[in-house]
C-alpha positions in Angstrom: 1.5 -1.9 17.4 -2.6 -3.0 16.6 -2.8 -7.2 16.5 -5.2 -8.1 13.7 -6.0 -11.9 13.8 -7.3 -13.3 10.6 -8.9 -16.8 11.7 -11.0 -18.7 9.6 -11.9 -18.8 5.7 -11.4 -16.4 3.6 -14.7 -14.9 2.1 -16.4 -12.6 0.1 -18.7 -10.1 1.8 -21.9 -10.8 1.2 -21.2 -14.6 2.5 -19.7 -13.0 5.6 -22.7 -12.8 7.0 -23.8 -16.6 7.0 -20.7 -17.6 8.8 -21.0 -14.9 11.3 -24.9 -16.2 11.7 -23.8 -19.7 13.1 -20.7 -18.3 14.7 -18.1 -19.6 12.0 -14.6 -17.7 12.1 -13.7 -16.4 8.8 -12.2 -13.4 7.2 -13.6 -10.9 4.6 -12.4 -7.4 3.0 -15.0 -5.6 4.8 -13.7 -6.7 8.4 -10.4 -6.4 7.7 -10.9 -2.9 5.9 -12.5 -2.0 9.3 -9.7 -3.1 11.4 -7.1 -1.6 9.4 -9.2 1.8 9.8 -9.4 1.2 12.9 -6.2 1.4 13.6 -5.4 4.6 12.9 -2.0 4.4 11.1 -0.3 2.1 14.0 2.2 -0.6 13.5 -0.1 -4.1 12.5 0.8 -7.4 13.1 -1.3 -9.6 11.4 -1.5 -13.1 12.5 -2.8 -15.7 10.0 -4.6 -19.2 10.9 -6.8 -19.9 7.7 -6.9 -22.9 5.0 -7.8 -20.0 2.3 -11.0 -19.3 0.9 -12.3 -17.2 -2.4 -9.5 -16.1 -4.6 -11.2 -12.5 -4.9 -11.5 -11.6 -1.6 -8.2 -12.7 -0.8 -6.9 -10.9 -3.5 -8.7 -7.1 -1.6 -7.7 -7.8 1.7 -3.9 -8.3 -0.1 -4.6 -4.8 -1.5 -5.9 -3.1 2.1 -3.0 -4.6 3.7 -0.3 -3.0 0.8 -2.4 0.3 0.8 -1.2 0.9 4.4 1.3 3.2 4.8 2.4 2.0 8.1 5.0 -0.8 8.4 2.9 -4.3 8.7 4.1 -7.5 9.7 2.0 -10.7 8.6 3.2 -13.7 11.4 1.3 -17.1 9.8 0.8 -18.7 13.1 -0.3 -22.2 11.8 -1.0 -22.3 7.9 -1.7 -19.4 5.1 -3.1 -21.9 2.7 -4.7 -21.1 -0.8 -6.3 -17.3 -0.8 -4.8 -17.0 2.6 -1.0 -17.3 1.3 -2.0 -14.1 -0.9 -2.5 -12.3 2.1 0.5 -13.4 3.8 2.4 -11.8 0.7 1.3 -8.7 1.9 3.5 -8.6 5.0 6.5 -6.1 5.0 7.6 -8.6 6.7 5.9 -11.8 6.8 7.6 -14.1 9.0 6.3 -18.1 10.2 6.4 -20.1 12.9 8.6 -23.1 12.4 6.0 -25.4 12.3 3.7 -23.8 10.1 2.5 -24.0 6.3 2.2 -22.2 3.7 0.0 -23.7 0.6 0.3 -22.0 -2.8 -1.2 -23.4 -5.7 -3.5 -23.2 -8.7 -7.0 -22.3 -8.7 -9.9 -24.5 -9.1 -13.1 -24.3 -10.0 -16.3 -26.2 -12.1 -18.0 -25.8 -15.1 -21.2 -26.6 -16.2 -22.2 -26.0 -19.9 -21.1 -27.1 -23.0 -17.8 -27.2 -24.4 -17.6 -23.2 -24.6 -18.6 -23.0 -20.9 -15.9 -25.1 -20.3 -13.4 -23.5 -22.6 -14.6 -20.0 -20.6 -13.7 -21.4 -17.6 -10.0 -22.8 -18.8 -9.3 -19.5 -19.4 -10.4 -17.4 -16.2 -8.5 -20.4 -14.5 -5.2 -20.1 -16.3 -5.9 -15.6 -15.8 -6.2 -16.2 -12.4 -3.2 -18.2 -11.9 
């Protein structure tokens, strides 16, 4: 069985790099893509310490972990919180420790504009629920 630990926030690619630059833990679909590759159609565990992150990104590494074909179990060590508890969903199974978390709830986001901006974003919020 391959451990995969997923520490940090979850985010997109591009702003990977930033956090890797000042040594920040965080999780993108890129580096998980890589370790799943990497591991060659093992068993994964996945363990999960993150307060979430960018919807999107969470939502790809939900879809790398589903694509696997072998079994993966997602073990949310201390909290799978926003994006994170996406990912979590993704175990087959996903089990917690006792004294863990698990955070679901609606998006968020900002607008700035006008009323139609604002109306725009209403509805990518309520899609994206």
């Amino acid at each position: 069985m391959k451990k995969i630990e997923l520490n940090g926030n979850v985010v997109s690619n591009n702003d990977s790099f930033f956090y890797d630059f000042f040594g920040i833990d965080n999780i993108s679909p890129s580096k998980v893509s890589k370790m799943v590759n990497d591991a060659n159609g093992d068993e994964l565990e996945v363990v999960i310490n993150s307060p979430g992150g960018d919807v999107f990104s969470g939502a790809q590494i939900y879809d790398i972990l589903m694509s696997y074909t072998a079994k993966v179990t997602v073990r949310v060590q201390s909290i799978a919180a926003s994006a994170a508890s996406v990912i979590a969903m993704a175990g087959r199974p996903t089990v917690m420790s006792p004294v863990a978390q698990l955070m679901i709830h609606n998006v968020s986001s900002s607008a700035f504009g006008d009323y139609r901006d604002k109306d725009h974003m209403s509805e990518v919020l309520q899609s994206l629920n």
